[in-house]
Structures are given as structure tokens and as C-alpha cells.
N, C-alpha and C positions, 0 to 999 in steps of 0.2 A: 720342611718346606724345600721344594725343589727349583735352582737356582740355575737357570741356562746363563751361559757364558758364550759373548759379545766375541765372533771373530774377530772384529775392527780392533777393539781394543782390548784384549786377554779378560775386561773385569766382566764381576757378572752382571747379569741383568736384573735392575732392580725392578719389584711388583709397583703398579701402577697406584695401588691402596695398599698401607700400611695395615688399616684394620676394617674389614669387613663388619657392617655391622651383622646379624643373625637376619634370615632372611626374613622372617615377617616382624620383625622389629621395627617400630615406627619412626622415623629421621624428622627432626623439626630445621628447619632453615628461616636465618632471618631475610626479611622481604622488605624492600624501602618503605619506612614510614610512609602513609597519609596525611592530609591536612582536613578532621572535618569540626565547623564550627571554631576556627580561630585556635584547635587544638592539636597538637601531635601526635598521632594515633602508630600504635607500633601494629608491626604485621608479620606475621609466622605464617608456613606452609608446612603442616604434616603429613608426612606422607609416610605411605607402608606400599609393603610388595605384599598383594594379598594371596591368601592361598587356594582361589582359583586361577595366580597367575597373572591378573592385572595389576598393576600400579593405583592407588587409590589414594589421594588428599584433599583434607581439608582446611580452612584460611582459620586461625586466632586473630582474634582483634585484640588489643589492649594488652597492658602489663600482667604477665606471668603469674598464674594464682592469686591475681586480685580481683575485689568483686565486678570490676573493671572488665573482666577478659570475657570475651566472647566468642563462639564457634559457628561455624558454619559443620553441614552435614557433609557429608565425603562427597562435595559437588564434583569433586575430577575425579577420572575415569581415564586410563589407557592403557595398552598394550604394552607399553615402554615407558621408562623412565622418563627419556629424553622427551618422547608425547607429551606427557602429562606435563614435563616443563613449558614444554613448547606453549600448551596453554593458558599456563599462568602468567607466561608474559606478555600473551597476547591482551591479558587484561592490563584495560586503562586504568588510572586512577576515578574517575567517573563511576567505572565499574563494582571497584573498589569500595568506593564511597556508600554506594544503594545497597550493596551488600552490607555493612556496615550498619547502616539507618534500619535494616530490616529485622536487626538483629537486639536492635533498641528497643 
């Protein structure tokens, strides 16, 4: 690994990520619970860099490998990473929610 070194201060410059994941390897991120039905509903975003190049995730509902958990289709799409965040937190919880019931 190649380590450029900080005029200001002699040390070098550390990389901004420690470890990359592999480029179409899928990332899960936890996303604020929901509230549906008096319940606390957990929420994941997976996402992958696909290999035409877009950004591509879709939303978990529910507890990890239980019969609980449900998925949505790769409803997001972008160019960028930071896009496709961009649009996930443009969702309300509202949004959230019907996606949710849909998946019921």
C-alpha cells in the first residue's frame, strides 16, 4: 500500500477506509426502526455496486433470518452511492410503513 506523507506535519497520510469491501459485494446498513401496528419493526438497506456500474438496494424488514424478515425488490437505482442514499432518506416513515404492509 502506498502511503503519501503530510508536508504540514512529516506523518503519513492515512486511507480514508481501512477495508474495502470487493466491489460487487453487497453492504447491509442499519436504518431507524419503524413503528407498524404498536410493533418495532427493524430496517436494513442492502446495497451492492452492480456490474453495470449502478448502485443498486433493497429495504429488510424484520429480524435477521427469521420468518419475520421481509424484502423488497432492488427498488433503488443510481449512479452513485451517495444518490441512492440520497433516496433513502428522502423516505418518510409513511413510506416506509406501505412498503411494509405490501410485503404482508
Amino acid at each position: 500500500m502506498f502511503l503519501q506523507t503530510s508536508p504540514w506535519d512529516g506523518m503519513p497520510a492515512q486511507p480514508a477506509r481501512q477495508a474495502v469491501p470487493a466491489l460487487h459485494e453487497a453492504a447491509v446498513h442499519d436504518l431507524p426502526p419503524i413503528r407498524f401496528e404498536g410493533q418495532s419493526v427493524a430496517i436494513r438497506l442492502l446495497l451492492r455496486h452492480a456490474e453495470d456500474g449502478a448502485w443498486r438496494g433493497r429495504i429488510l424488514f424484520g429480524l435477521e433470518d427469521t420468518e419475520h424478515e421481509r424484502t423488497t425488490a432492488e427498488i433503488f437505482c443510481a449512479l452513485s452511492e451517495q444518490d441512492l442514499w440520497l433516496s433513502v432518506r428522502d423516505l418518510r416513515d409513511h413510506h416506509l410503513r406501505d412498503l411494509y404492509r405490501s410485503l404482508l
